[in-house]
C-alpha positions in Angstrom: -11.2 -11.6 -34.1 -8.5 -11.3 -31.3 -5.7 -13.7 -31.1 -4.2 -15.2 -28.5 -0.8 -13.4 -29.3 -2.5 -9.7 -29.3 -4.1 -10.2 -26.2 -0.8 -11.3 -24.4 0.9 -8.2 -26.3 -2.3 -6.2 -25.0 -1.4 -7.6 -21.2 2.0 -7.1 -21.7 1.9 -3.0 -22.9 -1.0 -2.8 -19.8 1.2 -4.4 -17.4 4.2 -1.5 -19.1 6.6 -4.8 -20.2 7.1 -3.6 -23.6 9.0 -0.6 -25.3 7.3 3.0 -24.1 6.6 5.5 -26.4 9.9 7.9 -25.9 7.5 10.7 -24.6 5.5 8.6 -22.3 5.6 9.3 -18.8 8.5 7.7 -16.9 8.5 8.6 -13.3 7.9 6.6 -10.4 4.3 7.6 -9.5 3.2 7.7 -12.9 4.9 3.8 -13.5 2.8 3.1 -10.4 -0.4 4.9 -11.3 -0.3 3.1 -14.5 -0.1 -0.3 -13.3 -3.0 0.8 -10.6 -0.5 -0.8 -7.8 2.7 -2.8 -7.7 2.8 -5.9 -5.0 5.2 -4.9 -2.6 5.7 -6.9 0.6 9.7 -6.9 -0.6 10.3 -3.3 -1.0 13.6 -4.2 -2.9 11.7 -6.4 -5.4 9.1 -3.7 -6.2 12.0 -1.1 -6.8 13.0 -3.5 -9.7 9.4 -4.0 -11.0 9.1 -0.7 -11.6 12.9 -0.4 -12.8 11.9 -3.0 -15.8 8.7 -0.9 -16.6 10.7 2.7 -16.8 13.4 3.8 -18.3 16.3 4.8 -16.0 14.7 4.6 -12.7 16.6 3.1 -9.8 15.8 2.1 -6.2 16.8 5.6 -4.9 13.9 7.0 -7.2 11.5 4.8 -5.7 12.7 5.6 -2.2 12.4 9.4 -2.7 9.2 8.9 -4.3 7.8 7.4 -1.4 9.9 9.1 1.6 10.4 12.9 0.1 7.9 13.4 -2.4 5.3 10.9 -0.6 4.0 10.7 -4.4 3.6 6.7 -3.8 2.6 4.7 -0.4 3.6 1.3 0.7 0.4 0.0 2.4 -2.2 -2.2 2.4 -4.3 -1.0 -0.7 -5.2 -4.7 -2.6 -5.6 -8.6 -1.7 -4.7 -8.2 1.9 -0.7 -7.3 1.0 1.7 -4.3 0.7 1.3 -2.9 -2.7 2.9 0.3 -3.7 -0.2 3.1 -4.9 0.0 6.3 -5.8 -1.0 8.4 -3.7 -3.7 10.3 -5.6 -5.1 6.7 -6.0 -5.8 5.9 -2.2 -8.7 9.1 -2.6 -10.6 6.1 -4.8 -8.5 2.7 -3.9 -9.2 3.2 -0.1 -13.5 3.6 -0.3 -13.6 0.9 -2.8 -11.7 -1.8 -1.4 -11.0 -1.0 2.3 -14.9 -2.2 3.0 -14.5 -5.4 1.3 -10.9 -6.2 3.1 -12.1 -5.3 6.5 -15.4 -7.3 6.5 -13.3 -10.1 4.9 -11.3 -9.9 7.6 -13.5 -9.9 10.7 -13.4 -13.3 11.3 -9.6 -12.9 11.9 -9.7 -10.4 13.9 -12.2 -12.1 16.3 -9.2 -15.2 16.3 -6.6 -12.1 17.4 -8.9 -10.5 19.9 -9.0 -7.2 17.8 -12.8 -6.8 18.6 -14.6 -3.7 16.8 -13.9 -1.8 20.8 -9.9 -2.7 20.1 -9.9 -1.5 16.5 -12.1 1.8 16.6 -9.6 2.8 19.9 -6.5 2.1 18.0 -7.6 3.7 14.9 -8.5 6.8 17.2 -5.0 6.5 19.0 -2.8 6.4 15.6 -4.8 9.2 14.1 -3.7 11.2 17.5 -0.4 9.7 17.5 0.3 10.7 13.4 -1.0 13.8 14.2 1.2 14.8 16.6 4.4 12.9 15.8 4.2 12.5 11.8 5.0 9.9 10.0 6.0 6.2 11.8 7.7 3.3 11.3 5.4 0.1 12.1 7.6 -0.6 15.0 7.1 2.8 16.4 3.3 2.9 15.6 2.7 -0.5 17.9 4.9 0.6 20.3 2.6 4.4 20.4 -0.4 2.0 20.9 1.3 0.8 23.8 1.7 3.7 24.8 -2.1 4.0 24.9 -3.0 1.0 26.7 -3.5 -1.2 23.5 -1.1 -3.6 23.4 -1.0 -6.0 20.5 0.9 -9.3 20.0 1.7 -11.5 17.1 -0.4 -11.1 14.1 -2.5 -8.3 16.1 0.2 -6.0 15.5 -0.1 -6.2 11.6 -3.9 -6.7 11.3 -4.4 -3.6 13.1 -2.4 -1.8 11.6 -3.6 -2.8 8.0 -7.2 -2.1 9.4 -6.3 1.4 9.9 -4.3 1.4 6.5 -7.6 0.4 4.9 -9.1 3.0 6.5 -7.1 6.0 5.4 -5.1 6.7 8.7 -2.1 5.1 8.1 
């Protein structure tokens, strides 16, 4: 029989809160891939998360995993908040949860005005727009849609852009 204690040590060595073997994989995507996803709506905090689950990685790891080696993404992958994936995850995370997310989210996209004519144009415009230009800021995406005759206020802005993030564009 399992005790309680083995299966909070079980969580713990899942969750990578306990000593790793000293040939297990240590860097930033793998920390990531492990975990399948690190909450990450405070970029800063999710460095540290996966700082306490590796052994000698720091923030500017993190950062060049996701800016120069784009071998993690900060998007909208799980529960409706930024999580950090890796990116060889998003080929399976993406069609398995972006469905459920979206048509959980209809209902508040009818309150911001984002109508499915609104969504598939914006979608179509920041496909265009990464195409052409690379990668974005969030700032910079919005103000591309503007750009494009879909402008966006208040919660629109982010519920748009998490649409298309479910979606695989962004």
């Amino acid at each position: 029989m399992i005790t309680d204690n083995h299966v909070r040590l079980l969580r713990q060595r899942a969750q990578r809160l306990t000593p790793q073997e000293p040939d297990a994989p240590t860097g930033v995507a793998q920390v990531v891939k492990d975990l399948c996803g690190l909450q990450a709506q405070d970029a800063f905090a999710a460095a540290l998360a996966i700082r306490v689950r590796s052994t000698g990685l720091l923030n500017d790891d993190v950062e060049r995993a996701r800016v120069q080696e784009r071998s993690i993404v900060r998007t909208w992958g799980q529960r409706g908040t930024l999580h950090l994936l890796a990116t060889e995850d998003l080929t399976w995370l993406l069609p398995l949860l972006g469905p459920l997310f979206i048509a959980g989210n209809r209902r508040r996209y009818a309150e911001l005005g984002l109508d499915e004519d609104t969504l598939t144009k914006g979608v179509r415009a920041l496909r265009a727009v990464l195409a052409s230009q690379g990668p974005l800021t969030r700032d910079e995406l919005v103000e591309q849609l503007a750009h494009h005759g879909i402008r966006l206020a208040g919660q629109a802005r982010p519920y748009l852009l998490q649409h298309a993030a479910l979606e695989g564009i962004i």
